[in-house]
Biotite code that builds the C-alpha atoms (Angstrom):
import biotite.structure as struc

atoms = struc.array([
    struc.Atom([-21.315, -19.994, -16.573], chain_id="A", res_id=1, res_name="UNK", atom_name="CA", element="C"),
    struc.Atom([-18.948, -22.397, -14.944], chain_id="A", res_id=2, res_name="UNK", atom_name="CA", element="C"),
    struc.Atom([-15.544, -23.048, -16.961], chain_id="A", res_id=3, res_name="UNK", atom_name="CA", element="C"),
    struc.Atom([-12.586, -25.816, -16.245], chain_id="A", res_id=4, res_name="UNK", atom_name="CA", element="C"),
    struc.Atom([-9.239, -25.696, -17.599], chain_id="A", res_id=5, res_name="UNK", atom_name="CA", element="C"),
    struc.Atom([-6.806, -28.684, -18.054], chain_id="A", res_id=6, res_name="UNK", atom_name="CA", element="C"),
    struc.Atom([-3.002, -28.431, -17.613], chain_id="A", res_id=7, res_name="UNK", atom_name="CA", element="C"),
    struc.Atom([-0.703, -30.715, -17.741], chain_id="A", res_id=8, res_name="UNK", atom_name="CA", element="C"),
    struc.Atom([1.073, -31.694, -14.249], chain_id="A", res_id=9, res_name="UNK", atom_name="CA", element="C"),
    struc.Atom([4.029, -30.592, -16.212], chain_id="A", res_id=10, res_name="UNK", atom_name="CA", element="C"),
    struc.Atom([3.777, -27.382, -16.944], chain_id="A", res_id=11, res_name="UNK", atom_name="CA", element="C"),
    struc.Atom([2.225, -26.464, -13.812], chain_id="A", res_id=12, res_name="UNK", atom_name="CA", element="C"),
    struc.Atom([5.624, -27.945, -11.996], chain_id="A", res_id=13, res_name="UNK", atom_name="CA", element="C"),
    struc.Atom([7.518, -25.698, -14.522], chain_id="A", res_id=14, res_name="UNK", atom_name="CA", element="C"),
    struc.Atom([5.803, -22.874, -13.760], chain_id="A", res_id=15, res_name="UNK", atom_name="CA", element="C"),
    struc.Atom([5.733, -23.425, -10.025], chain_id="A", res_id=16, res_name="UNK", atom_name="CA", element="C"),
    struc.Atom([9.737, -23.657, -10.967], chain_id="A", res_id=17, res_name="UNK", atom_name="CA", element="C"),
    struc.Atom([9.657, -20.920, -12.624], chain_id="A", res_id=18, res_name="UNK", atom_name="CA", element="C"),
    struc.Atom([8.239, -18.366, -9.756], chain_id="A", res_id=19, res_name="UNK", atom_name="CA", element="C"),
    struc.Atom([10.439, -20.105, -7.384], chain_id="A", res_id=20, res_name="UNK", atom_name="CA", element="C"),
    struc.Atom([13.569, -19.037, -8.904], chain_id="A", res_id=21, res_name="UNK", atom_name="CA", element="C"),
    struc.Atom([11.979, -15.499, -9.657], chain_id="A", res_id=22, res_name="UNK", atom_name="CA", element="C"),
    struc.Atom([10.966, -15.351, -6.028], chain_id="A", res_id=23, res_name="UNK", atom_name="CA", element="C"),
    struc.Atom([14.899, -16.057, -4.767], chain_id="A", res_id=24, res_name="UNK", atom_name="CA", element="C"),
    struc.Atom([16.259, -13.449, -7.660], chain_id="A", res_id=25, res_name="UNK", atom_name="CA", element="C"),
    struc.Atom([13.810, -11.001, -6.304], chain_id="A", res_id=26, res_name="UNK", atom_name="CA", element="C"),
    struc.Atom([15.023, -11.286, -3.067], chain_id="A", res_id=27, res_name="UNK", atom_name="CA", element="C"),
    struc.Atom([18.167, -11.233, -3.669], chain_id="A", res_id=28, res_name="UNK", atom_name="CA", element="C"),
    struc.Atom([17.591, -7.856, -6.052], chain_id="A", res_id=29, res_name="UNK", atom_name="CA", element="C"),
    struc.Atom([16.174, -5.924, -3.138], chain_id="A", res_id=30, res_name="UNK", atom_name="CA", element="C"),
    struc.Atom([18.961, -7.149, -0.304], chain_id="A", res_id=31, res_name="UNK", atom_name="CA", element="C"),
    struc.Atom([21.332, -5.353, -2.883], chain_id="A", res_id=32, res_name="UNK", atom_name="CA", element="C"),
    struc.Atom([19.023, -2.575, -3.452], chain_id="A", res_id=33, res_name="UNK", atom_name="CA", element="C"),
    struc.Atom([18.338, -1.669, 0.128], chain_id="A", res_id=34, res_name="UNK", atom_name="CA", element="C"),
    struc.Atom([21.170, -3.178, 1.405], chain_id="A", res_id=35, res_name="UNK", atom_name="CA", element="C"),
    struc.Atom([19.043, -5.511, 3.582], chain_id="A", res_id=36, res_name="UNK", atom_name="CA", element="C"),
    struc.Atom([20.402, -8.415, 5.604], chain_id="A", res_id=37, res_name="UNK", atom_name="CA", element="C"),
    struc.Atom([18.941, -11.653, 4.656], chain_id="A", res_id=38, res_name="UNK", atom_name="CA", element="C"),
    struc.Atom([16.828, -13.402, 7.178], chain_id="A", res_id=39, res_name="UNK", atom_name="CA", element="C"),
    struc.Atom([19.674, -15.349, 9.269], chain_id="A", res_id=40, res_name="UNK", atom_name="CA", element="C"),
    struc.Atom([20.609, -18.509, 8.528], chain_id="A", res_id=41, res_name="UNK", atom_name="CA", element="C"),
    struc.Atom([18.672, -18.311, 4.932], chain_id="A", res_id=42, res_name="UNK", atom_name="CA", element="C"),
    struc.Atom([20.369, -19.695, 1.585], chain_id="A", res_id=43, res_name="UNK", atom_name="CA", element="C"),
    struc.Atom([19.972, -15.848, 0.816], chain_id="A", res_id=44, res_name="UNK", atom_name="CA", element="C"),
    struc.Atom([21.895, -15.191, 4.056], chain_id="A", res_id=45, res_name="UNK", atom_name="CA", element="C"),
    struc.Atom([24.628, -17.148, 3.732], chain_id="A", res_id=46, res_name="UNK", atom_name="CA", element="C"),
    struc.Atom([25.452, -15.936, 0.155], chain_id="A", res_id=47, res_name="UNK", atom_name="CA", element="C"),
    struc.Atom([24.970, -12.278, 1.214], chain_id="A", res_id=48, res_name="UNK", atom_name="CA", element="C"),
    struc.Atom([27.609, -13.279, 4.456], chain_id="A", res_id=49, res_name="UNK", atom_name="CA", element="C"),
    struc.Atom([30.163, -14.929, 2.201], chain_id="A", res_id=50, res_name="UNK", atom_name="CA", element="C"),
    struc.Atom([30.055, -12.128, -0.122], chain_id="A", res_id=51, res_name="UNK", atom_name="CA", element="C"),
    struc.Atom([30.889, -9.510, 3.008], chain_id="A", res_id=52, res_name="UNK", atom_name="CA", element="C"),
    struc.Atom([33.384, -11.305, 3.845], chain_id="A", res_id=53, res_name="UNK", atom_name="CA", element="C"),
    struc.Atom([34.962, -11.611, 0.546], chain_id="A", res_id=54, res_name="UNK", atom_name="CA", element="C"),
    struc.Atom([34.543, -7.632, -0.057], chain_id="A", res_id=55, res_name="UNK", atom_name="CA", element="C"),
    struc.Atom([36.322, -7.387, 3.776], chain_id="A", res_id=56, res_name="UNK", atom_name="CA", element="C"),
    struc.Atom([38.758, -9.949, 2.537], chain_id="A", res_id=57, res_name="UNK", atom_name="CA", element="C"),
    struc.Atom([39.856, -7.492, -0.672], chain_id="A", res_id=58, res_name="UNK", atom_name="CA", element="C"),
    struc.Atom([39.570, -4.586, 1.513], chain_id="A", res_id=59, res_name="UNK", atom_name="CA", element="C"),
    struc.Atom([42.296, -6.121, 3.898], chain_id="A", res_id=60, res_name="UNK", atom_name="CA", element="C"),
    struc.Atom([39.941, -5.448, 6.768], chain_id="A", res_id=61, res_name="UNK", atom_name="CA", element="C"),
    struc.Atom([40.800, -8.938, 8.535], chain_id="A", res_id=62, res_name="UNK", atom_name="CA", element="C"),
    struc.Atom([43.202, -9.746, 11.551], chain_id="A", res_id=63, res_name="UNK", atom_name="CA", element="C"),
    struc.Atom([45.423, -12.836, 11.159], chain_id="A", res_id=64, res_name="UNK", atom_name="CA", element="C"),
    struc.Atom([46.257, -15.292, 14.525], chain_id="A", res_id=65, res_name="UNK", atom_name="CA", element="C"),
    struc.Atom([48.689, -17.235, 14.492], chain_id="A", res_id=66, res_name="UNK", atom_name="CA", element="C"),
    struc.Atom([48.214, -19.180, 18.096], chain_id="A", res_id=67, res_name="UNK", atom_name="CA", element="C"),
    struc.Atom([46.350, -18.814, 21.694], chain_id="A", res_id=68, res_name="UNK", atom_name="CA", element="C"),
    struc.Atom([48.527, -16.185, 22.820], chain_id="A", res_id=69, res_name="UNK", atom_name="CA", element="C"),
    struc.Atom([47.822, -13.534, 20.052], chain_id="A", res_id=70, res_name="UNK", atom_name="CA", element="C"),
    struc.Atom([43.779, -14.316, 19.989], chain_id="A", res_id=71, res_name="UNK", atom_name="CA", element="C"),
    struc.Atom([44.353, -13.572, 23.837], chain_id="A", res_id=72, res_name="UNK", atom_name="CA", element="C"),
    struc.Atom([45.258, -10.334, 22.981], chain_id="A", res_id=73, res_name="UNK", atom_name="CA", element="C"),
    struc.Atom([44.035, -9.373, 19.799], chain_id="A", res_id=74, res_name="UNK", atom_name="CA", element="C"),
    struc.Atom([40.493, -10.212, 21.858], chain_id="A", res_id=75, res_name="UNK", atom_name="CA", element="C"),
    struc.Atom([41.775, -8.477, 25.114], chain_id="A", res_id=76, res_name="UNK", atom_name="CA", element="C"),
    struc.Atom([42.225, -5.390, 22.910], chain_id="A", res_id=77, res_name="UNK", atom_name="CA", element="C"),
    struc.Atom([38.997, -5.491, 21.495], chain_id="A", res_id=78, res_name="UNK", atom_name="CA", element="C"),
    struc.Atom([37.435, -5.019, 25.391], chain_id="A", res_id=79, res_name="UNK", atom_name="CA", element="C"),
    struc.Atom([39.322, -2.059, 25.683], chain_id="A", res_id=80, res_name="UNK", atom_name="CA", element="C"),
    struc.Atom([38.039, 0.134, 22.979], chain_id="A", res_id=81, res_name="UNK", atom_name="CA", element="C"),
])
């Protein structure tokens, strides 16, 4: 026995809305779980980048240049390590 359901357009975009965001929040629960990177250049990825480099921001762990010259040799030091 053969059975067919109607819904609404509507509520099937809602739901289709609804597993979308549960889908990104999911994601974004395991990249904090595992400590996974995103897949680059992802929405996911650029939150999860911007949020490293906030928490490296706090942490102080950031090098300020002021013109050429310094870069020159804040990136001249960098070969030598």
């Amino acid at each position: 026995m053969q059975q067919t359901i109607t819904i609404p357009t509507r509520t099937i975009d809602e739901i289709l809305t609804r597993l979308d965001k549960l889908t990104k929040e999911v994601k974004a629960i395991r990249a904090k779980l595992f400590d996974q990177e995103p897949r680059y250049g992802s929405d996911e990825w650029w939150e999860w980048s911007d949020e490293k480099a906030m928490e490296d921001i706090k942490d102080g762990r950031y090098t300020t240049v002021h013109n050429k010259k310094e870069l020159k040799q804040f990136l001249d030091s960098l070969k030598t390590k």
